[in-house]
Steps between C-alpha positions, in 0.01 A plus 500: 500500500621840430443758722453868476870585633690289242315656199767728313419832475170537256637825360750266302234243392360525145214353382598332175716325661254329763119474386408335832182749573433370161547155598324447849161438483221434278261717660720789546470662152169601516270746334415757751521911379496464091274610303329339231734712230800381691403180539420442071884567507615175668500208232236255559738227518667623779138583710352236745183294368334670772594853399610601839843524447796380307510103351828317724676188439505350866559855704727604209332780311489439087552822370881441683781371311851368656643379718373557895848659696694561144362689253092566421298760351104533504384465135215775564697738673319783319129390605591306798258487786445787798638223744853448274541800500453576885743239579818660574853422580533431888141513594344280752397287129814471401678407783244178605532388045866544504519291831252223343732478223837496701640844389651682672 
């Protein structure tokens, strides 16, 4: 387990080279503050068949490609969800996806 006081300094971290918040849980990219508009943007193939939020592969999200801890990038970064783009560097998210997935 990793714990708060061995995680490196988040300032340093970059996301494209982690993707765990992107990679945690198949209910955490959900469809909460778009609007319909926003919402037409995201490819169908990467929405849930529910419509609630974004389709995952196990808790791995599909719009992201690479590898988890070495190099990904979110294929929708343009239209990506309100959620994706709340997730930050170093926030309380972060921290407990980065620890799920071992990085540190």
């Amino acid at each position: 387990m990793i714990h708060f006081e061995d995680m490196v300094r988040f300032e340093d971290w970059d996301c494209q080279s982690c993707g765990a918040c992107c990679s945690y849980s198949a209910e955490w990219p959900r469809f909460s503050m778009e609007t319909d508009e926003q919402l037409d943007l995201i490819p169908a193939k990467f929405v849930s068949a529910d419509l609630g939020g974004m389709r995952c592969e196990g808790e791995r999200c599909s719009a992201l490609a690479g590898r988890i801890g070495e190099h990904t990038t979110c294929t929708i970064y343009e239209v990506r969800p309100e959620i994706c783009r709340a997730c930050q560097p170093g926030d309380p998210e972060c921290f407990i996806a980065r620890a799920a997935h071992g990085i540190k």
